[in-house]
C-alpha positions in Angstrom: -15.9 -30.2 -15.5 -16.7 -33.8 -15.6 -19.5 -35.2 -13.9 -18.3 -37.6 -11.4 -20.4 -40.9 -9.8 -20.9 -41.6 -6.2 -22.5 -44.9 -4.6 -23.2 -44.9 -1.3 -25.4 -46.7 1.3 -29.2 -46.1 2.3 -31.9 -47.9 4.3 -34.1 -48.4 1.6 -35.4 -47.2 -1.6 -39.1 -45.7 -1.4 -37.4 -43.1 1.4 -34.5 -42.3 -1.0 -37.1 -41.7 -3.9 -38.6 -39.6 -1.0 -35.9 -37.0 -0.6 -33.9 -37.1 -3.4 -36.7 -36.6 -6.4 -39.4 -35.7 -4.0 -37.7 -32.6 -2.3 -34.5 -32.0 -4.4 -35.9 -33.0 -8.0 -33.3 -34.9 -8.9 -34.4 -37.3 -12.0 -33.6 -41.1 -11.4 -32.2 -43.3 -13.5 -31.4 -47.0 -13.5 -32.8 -49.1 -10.8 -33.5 -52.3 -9.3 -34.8 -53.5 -5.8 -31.9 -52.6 -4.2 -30.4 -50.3 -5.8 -31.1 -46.7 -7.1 -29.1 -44.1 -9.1 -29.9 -40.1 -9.5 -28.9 -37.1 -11.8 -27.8 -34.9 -8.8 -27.0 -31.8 -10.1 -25.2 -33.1 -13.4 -23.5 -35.8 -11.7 -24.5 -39.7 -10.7 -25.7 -40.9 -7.5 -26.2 -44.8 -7.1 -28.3 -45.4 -3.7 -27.5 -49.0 -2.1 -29.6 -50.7 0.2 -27.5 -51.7 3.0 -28.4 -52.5 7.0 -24.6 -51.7 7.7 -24.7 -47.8 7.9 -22.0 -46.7 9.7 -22.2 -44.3 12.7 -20.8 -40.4 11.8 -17.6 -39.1 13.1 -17.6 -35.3 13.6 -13.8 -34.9 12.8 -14.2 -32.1 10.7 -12.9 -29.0 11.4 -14.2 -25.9 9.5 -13.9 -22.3 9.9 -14.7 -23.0 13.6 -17.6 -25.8 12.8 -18.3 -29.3 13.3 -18.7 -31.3 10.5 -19.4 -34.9 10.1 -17.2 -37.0 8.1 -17.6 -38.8 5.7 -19.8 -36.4 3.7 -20.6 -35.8 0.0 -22.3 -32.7 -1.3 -22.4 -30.2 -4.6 -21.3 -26.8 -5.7 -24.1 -24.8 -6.7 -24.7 -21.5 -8.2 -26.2 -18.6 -6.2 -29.4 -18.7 -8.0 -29.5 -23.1 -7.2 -28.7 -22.9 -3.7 -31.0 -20.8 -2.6 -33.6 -23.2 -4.6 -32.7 -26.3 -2.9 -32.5 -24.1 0.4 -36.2 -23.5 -0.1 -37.1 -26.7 -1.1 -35.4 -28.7 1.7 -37.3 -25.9 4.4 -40.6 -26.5 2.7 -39.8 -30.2 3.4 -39.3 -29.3 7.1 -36.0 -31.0 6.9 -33.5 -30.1 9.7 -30.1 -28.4 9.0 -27.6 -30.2 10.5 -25.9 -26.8 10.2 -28.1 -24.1 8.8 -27.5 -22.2 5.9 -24.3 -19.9 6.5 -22.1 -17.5 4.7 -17.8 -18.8 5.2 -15.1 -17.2 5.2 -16.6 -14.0 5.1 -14.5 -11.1 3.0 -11.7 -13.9 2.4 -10.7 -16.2 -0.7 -13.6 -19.2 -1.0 -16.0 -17.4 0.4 -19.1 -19.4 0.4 -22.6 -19.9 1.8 -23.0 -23.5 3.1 -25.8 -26.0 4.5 -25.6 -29.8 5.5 -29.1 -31.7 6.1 -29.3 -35.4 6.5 -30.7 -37.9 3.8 -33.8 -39.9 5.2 -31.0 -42.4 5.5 -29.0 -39.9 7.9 -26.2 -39.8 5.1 -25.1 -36.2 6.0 -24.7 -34.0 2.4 -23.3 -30.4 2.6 -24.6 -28.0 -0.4 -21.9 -24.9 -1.1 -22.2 -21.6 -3.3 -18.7 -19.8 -3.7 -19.2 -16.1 -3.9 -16.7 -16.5 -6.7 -16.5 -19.4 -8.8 -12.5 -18.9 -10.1 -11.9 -19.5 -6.1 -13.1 -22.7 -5.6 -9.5 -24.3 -5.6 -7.6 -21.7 -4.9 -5.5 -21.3 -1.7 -5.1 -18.4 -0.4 
């Protein structure tokens, strides 16, 4: 799979350093004042000061949760999922919505976990029980 690029907007750049190498690892790579990109999880991330971030809408609608939207997030192995899940608790970060197995016994099952971004840019992390389902519908 191709690695895909994201920009998107933070408050500002020490507290993006903060959570994003500081609790999730990721490497950075080009930067500037106002401006910031990562290596998150094989793909690139490009952080963008901004004092217009916009308020979240909790229009999502997933097996029976909540979920804000807009969101952006990665598809992790078993193995790297439960890594960042232990990383991001011995950051006492928050889940927005706590680590959780979906769709339980059905195609796409997955574990699942949003937390906010020091920014409050709300990422979801996901680990299918079976990779060859990721896009398939039932």
């Amino acid at each position: 799979m191709q690695p895909f690029h994201f920009a998107f907007k933070v408050k500002d750049i020490a507290s993006t350093r903060d959570f994003y190498i500081d609790i999730l690892g990721c490497k950075e790579g080009r930067s500037t004042e106002t401006w910031i990109d990562f290596n998150f999880f094989g793909h690139q991330l490009s952080a963008h000061i901004s004092d217009n971030i916009p308020a979240l809408d909790y229009c999502g609608q997933v097996d029976g949760v909540e979920v804000p939207i807009p969101h952006f997030g990665c598809l992790l192995n078993k193995s790297d999922f439960t890594e960042v899940q232990q990383k991001l608790i011995a950051a006492d970060i928050k889940f927005l919505i706590k680590p959780q197995k979906r769709y339980q016994g059905q195609v796409g099952e997955q574990m699942t976990m949003f937390v906010f971004d020091y920014s409050n840019n709300p990422i979801e992390f996901k680990s299918f029980s079976a990779e060859n389902e990721i896009f398939v519908s039932e």
